[in-house]
N, C-alpha and C positions, 0 to 999 in steps of 0.2 A: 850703442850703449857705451862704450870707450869712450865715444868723441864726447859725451854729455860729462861723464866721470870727468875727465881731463880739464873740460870747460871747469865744472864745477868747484874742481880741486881749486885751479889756475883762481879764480875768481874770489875763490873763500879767504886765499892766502892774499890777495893783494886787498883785502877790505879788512884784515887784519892790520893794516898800514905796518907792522914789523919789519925791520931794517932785514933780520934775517929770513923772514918769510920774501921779501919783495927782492931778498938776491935769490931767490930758489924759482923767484918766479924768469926772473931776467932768463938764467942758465939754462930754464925746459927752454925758454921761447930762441934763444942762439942756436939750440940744438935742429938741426933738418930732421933727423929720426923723428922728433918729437912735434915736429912743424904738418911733416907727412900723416903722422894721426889723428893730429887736432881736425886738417881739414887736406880729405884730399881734393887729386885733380878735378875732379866733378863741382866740386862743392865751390873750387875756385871759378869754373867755367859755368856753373848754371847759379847759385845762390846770393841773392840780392845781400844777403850779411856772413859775412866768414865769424867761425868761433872765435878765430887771434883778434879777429877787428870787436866783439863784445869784452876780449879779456881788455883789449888797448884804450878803448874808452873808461873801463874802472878804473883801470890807470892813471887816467888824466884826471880824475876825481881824488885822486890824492891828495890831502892838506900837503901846505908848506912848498917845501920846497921837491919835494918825493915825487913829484908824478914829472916834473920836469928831468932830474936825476936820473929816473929811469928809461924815460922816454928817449935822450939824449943818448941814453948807456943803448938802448936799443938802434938808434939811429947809429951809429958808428960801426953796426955789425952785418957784414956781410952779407951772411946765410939770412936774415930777416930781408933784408935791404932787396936780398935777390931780384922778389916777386913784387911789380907795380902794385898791388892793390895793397899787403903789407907796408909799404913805404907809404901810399896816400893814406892807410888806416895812422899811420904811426903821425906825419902828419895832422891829420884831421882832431886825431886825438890830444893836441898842443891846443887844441883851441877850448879846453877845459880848464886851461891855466889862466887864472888870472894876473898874477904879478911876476910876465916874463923876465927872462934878463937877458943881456946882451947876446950871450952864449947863445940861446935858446934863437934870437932872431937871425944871427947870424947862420945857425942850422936851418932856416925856413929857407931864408936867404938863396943858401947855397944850391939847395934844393931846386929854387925856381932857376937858378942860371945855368944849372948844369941839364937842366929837363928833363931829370929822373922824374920829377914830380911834377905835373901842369901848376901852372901860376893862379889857375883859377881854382888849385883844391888849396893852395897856400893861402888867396883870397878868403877863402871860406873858412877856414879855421881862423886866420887873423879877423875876420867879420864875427865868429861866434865870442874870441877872445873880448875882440873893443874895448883893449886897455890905449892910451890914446899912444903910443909909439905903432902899436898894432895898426891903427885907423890912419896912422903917418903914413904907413907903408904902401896901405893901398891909396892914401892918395898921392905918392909918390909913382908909383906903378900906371895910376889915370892917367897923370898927366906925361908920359913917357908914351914916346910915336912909336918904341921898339915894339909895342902888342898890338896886334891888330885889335879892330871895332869890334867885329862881329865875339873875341872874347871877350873883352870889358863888359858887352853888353849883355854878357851871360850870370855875369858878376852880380850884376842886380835884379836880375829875374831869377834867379836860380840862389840865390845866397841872401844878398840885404835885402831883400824885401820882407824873408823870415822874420828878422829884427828892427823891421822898422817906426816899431812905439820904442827902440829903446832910447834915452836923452844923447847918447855918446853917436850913435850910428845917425839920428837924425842933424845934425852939429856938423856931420859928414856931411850929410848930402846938402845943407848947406853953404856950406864952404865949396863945393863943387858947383853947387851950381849960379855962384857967385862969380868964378872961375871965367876963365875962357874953354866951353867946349868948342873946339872948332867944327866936330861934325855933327850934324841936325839931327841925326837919325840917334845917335848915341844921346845926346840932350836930350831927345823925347823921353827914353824912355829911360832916363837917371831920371826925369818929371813923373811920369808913370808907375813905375816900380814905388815912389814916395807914397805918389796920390792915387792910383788905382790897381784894377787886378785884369790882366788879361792872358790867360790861359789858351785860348786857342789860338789865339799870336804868337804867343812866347814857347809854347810845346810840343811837339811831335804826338798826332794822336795815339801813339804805342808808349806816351811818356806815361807809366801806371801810376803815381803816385806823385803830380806837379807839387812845386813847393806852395805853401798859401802863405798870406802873410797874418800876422795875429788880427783880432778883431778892435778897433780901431777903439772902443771903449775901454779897452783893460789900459790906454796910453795914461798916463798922468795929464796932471791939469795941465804940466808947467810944459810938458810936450806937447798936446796939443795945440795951448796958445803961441807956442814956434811952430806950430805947423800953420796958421793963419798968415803969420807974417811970410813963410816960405810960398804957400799958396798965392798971396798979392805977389809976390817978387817974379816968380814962374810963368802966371801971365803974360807977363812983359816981353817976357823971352821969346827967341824965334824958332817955335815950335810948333807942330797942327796943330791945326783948330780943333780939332777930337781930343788931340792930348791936353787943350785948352778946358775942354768939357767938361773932361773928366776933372780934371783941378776944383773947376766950380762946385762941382758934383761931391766931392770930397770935403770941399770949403763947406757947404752946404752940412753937411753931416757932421764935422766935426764943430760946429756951432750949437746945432740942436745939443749936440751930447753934454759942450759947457753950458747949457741953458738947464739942460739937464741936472746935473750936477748943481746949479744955483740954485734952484729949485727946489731942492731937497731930495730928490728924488732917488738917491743911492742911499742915504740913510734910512728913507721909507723902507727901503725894499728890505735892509736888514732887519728891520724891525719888523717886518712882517715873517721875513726865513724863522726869525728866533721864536713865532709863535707857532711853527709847524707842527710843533709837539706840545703842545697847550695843557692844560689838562681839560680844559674847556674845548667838547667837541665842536661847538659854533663856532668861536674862536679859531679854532684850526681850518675849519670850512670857510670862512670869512678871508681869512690870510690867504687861502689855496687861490682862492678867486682871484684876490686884487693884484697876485701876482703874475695869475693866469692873465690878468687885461692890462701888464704891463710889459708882455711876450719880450722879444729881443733882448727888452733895455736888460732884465731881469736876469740874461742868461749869464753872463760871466758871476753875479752871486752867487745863483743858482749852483754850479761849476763848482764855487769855491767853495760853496757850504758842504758839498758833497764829499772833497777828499779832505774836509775835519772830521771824518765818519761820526755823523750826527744817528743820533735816535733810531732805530727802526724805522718811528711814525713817521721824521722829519724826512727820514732817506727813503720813503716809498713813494710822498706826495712830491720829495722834488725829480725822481725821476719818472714822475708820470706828468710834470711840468715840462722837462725836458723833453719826454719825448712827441708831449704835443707842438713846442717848437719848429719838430725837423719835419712834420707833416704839412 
């Protein structure tokens, strides 16, 4: 009951963005007394998310210049700093900033060279950040013999594969694999992580929750048609023939989606969502259909129409659309 009061308090005052509310919040979070109630020992040994790690990500949603301010003000403190998974929370949480500054990289920085923090949770925040200093860093870091393979290769199954319809991270991979990789096995699967999904390769079957990457239609046009040109290029490359497959396989789909798209075919479907709640019951029975016989294409609409919190009507026939999808 405490720890949720505490959260709560912590949470309410930094969504206030108040300069004096967000130093009330810094000085509980310096505090150990106050560190020990938010979450104890258990909760650090068995909970997949700590309270301080929900309060540090509101934090990093901060406008301006505030969430980095704090975060910084936080990083320099001891008592926080103590416990590894506070330091990767405080970390991970920089990757909610979009217009870092110097200061700011220079703290990630230091972070990966001194090894408080693994290089792959600094990846991972600079990969969710993708302001392009951010995207430097790791491809600074790629091309450095100082890390070994086996974590670079973590870096893309476990991190940018999350973001890879975005235009900034795909620009990355890119330039990487324009590059010189010198080992075959990390080339593949900087090729893979791009262009396909492989879960039972990449995870430990006790991994509960693999990362996915988004679904390949929500990409924009102008992403997509770089991703054909990266697909021809990848080919070429000296990489298996499965990782080759899969390229095709991917090339293959992300065609249909632009043919898709020329077609009309994403305007139809809105024009069809907008009549879910018709006043005309055929009408609305007629749109349920044609959207029902356009299954997949139809789902990220679908998705998006939903969290405009549309109509009753509109929101009952799209999640019984939805849920004939996943069956």
């Amino acid at each position: 009951m405490l720890k949720g009061l505490l959260l709560n308090a912590a949470i309410s005052l930094c969504q206030t963005e108040d300069t004096k509310n967000l130093g009330s919040v810094v000085e509980f979070l310096r505090a150990s007394d106050f560190l020990r109630r938010l979450d104890s020992k258990d909760d650090y040994d068995y909970q997949p998310q700590l309270r301080i790690e929900r309060i540090l990500i509101e934090i990093g949603k901060l406008s301006g210049a505030k969430a980095e301010n704090v975060l910084l003000s936080l990083g320099e403190n001891e008592v926080i700093m103590a416990h590894p998974r506070r330091r990767d929370a405080i970390v991970m949480a920089t990757g909610k900033i979009r217009h870092p500054s110097k200061k700011l990289f220079d703290f990630l920085d230091a972070q990966a060279k001194t090894k408080s923090v693994q290089v792959y949770t600094v990846v991972a925040a600079l990969g969710t950040m993708r302001s392009p200093k951010a995207l430097q860093r790791i491809e600074e870091w790629f091309h450095t013999s100082e890390l070994h393979t086996s974590s670079k290769i973590g870096w893309f199954t476990q991190e940018l594969i999350q973001h890879r319809n975005d235009p900034a991270i795909v620009a990355l991979y890119e330039r990487l694999l324009k590059g010189r990789i010198e080992d075959r096995a990390l080339r593949s699967v900087v090729v893979q992580s791009l262009f396909d999904y492989r879960p039972r390769e990449w995870y430990e079957p006790s991994h509960i929750a693999p990362p996915r990457p988004p679904f390949r239609r929500e990409a924009s046009t102008e992403v997509l048609q770089q991703l054909l040109v990266i697909a021809d290029q990848s080919v070429q490359l000296d990489i298996s023939e499965d990782t080759k497959e899969g390229v095709r396989k991917a090339r293959t789909e992300v065609e249909a989606i632009l043919k898709f798209r020329q077609d009309g075919g994403p305007e139809h479907i809105t024009k069809l969502i907008s009549q879910l709640d018709d006043k005309s019951f055929p009408v609305r029975e007629h749109a349920t259909r044609e959207l029902e016989k356009y299954g997949d294409w139809a789902e990220p609409a679908l998705r998006a129409a939903l969290e405009r919190t549309p109509t009753l009507e509109a929101q009952r026939r799209i999640q019984t659309l939805l849920s004939k999808l996943k069956k």
